[in-house]
C-alpha positions as CSV (number, residue, x, y, z in Angstrom):
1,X,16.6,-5.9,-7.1
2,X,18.4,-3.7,-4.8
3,X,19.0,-1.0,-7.9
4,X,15.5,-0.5,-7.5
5,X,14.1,-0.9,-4.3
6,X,16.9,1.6,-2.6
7,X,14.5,4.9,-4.9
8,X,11.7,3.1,-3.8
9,X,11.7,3.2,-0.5
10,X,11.6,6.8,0.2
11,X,8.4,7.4,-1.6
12,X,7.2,4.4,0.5
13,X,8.6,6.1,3.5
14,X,6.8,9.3,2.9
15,X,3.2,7.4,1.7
16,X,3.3,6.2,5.3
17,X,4.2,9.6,6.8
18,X,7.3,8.3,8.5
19,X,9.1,11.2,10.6
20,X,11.2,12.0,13.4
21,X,9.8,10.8,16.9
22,X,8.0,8.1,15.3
23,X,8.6,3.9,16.1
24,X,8.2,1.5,13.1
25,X,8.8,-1.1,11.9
26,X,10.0,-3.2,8.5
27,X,8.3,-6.4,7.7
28,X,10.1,-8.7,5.5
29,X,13.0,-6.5,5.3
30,X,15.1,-8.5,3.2
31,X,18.9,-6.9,2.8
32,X,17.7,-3.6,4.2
33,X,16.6,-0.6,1.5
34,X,13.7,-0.2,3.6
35,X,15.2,-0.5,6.6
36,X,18.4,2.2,5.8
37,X,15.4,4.6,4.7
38,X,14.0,4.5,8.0
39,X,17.2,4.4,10.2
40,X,18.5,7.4,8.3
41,X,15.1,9.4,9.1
42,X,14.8,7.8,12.9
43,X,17.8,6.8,13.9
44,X,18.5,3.0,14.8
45,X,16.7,2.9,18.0
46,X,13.4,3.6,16.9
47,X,13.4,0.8,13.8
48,X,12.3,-2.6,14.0
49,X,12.7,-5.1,11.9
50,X,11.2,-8.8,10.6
51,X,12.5,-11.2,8.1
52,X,11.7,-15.2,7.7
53,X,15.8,-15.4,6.2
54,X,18.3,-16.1,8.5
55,X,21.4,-14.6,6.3
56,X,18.8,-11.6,6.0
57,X,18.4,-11.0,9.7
58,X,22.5,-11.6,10.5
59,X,23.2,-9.5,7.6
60,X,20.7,-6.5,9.0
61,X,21.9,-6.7,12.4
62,X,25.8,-5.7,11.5
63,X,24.6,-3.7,8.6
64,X,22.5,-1.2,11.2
65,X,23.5,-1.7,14.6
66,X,20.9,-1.0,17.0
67,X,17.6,-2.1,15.0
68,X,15.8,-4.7,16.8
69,X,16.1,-7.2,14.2
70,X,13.9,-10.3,14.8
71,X,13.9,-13.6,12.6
72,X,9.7,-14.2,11.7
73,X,7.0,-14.5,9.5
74,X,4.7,-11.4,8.4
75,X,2.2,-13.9,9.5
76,X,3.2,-14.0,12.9
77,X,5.1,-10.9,14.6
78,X,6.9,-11.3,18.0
79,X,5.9,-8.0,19.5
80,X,2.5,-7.4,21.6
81,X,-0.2,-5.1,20.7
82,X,0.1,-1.4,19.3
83,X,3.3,-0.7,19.8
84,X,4.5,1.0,16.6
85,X,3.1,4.2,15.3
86,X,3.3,2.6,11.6
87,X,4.2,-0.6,9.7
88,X,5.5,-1.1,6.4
89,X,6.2,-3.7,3.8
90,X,8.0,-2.8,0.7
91,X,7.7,-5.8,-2.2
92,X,6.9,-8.4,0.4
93,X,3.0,-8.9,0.4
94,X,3.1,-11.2,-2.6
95,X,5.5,-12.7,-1.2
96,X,3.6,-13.5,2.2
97,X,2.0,-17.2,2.9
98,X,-1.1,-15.8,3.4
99,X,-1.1,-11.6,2.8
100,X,-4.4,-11.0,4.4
101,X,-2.8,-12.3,7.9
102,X,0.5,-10.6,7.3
103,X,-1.7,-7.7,7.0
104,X,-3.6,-8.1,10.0
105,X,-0.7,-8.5,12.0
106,X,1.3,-5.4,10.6
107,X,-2.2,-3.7,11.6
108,X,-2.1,-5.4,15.4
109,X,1.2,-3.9,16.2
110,X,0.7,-0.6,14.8
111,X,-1.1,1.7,17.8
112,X,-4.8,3.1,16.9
113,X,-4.6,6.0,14.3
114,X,-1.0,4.8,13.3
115,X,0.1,4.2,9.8
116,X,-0.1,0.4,7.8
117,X,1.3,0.8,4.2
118,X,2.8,-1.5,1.9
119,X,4.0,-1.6,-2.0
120,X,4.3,-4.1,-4.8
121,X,5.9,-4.6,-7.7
122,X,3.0,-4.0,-11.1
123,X,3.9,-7.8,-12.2
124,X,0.6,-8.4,-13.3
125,X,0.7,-4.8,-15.7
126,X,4.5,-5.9,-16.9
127,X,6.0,-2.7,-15.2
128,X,8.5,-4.8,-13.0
129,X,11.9,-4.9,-12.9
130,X,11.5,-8.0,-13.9
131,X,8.9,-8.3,-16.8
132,X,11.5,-8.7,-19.9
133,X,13.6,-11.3,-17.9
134,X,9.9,-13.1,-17.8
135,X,8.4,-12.5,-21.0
136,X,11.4,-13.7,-22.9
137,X,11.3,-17.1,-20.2
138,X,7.1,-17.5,-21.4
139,X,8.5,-17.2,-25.2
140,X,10.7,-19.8,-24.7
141,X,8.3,-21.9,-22.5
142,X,4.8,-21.5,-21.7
143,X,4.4,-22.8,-19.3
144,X,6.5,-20.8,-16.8
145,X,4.8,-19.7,-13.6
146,X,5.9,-15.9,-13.2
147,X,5.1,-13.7,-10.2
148,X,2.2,-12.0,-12.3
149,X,-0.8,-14.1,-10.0
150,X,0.9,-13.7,-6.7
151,X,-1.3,-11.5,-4.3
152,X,-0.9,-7.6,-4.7
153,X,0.3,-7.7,-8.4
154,X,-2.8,-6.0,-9.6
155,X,-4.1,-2.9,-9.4
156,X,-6.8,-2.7,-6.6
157,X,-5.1,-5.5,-5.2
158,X,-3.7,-3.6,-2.6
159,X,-6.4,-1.8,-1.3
160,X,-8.7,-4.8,-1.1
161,X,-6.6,-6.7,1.0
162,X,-6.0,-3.5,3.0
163,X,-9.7,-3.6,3.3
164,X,-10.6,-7.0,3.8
165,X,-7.3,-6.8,6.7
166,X,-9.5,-4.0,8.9
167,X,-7.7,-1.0,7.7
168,X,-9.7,2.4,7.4
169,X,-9.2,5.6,4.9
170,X,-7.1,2.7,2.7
171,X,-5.7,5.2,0.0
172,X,-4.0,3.5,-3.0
173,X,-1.7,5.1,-5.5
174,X,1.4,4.5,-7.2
175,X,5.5,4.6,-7.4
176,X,8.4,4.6,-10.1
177,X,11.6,4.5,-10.1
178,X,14.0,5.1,-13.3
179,X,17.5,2.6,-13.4
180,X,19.9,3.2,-15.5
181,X,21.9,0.1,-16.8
182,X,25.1,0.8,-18.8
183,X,25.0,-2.5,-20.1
184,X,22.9,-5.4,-20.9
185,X,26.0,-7.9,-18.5
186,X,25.1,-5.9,-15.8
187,X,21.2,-6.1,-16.0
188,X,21.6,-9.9,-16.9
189,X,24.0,-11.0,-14.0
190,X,22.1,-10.5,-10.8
191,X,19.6,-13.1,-12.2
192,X,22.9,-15.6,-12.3
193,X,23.0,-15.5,-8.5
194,X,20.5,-17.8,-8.4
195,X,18.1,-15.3,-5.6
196,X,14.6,-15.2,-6.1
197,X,12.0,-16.6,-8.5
198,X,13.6,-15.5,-11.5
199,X,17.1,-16.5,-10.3
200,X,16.0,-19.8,-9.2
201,X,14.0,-20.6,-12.5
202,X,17.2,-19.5,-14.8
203,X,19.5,-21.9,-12.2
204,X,17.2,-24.6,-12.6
205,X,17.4,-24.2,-16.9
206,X,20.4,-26.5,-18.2
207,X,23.7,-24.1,-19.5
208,X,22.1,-24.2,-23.0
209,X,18.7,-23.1,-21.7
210,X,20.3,-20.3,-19.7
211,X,22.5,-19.1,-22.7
212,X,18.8,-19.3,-25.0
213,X,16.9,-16.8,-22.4
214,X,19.9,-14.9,-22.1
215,X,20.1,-13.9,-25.5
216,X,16.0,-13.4,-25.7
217,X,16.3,-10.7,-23.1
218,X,18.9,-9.2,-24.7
219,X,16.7,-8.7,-28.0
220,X,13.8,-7.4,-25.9
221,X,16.2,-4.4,-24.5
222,X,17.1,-1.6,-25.8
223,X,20.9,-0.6,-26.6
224,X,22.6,0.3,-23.7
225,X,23.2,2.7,-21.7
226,X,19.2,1.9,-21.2
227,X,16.9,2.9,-18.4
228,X,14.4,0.9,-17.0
229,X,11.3,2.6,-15.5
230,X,9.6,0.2,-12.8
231,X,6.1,0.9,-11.3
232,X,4.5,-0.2,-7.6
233,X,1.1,-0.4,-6.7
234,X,1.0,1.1,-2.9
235,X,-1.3,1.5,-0.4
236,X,-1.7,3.1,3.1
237,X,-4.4,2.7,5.6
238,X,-5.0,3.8,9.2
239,X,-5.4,1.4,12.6
């Protein structure tokens, strides 16, 4: 996922505003695109960041000495009240236990008039990264549970959580980001790693179910060199 969310977050970056003399801070950082955006606009000293992964938080803190890197839950952020002047998640709400408290906490940290903003992949529209790896897995068996329900999916997701979490002057919008893959292997073997819902569903498939949804994604993709163009649903409110 990392081929896409490095070009994301920029534009995520600049929907919150993020500039020079600012604090903020990353929730659910994961291995960092985020996180490198905002240390190469602030420096290290004035990023924060969260992440409920062990390996992620170890990997972070040699990646980008000097960010405070904490291990912990959206749902439950170690630092007192208003201390950043913005808070952002990029691809993490629907991942969250419960969003609408990971929101209200990203808003409790963030000082009054600062900056709360957050993306999420359009799984529900099919404008993911992700969407032929998972239509190809719901031709082969209906029954799979994709990320398309998860919270934030949707559009007007977003903003009604950012509502429902306090926010004010919630403004949603959206992001793409073009990939270009010179090949279907290298498309196809980041899902082999086994990371994520889609790696840990083809993992879980015997080696003659892996090799049968391998070969449906590759007849839903074009010939490659191929680009991909993936779309976020974002949103950005003020404390």
């Amino acid at each position: 996922m990392g081929r896409y969310s490095a070009p994301l977050a920029p534009q995520l970056a600049d929907l919150a505003g993020v500039e020079v003399g600012q604090t903020v801070i990353d929730v659910g950082c994961g291995p960092g695109a985020l996180t490198g955006e905002l240390v190469r606009r602030l420096g290290p000293g004035s990023v924060s960041a969260v992440d409920p992964s062990e390996p992620f938080v170890e990997a972070i803190r040699k990646r980008y000495p000097g960010v405070a890197v904490e291990l912990a839950r959206a749902e439950q952020l170690p630092f007192s009240n208003q201390v950043f002047d913005a808070a952002l998640a990029q691809l993490v709400v629907h991942f969250m236990t419960e969003p609408l408290i990971g929101l209200v906490e990203m808003a409790r940290v963030t000082r009054d008039q600062g900056v709360v903003a957050a993306c999420v992949w359009d799984h529900a529209g099919g404008r993911d990264p992700l969407s032929p790896f998972w239509e190809a897995a719901r031709q082969l068996d209906p029954e799979v549970e994709d990320q398309s329900r998860r919270a934030g999916t949707a559009q007007g997701d977003l903003g009604e959580l950012f509502r429902a979490a306090g926010l004010r002057h919630v403004e949603e919008s959206t992001l793409s980001v073009d990939v270009e893959h010179p090949s279907f292997e290298e498309w196809w073997e980041p899902f082999t790693f086994g990371v994520g819902p889609a790696g840990g569903y083809l993992t879980s498939l015997d080696p003659e179910g892996q090799s049968q949804l391998r070969e449906r994604c590759r007849t839903m993709l074009p010939p490659a060199p191929f680009v991909r163009t993936a779309r976020a649903w974002a949103a950005r409110g003020v404390v």
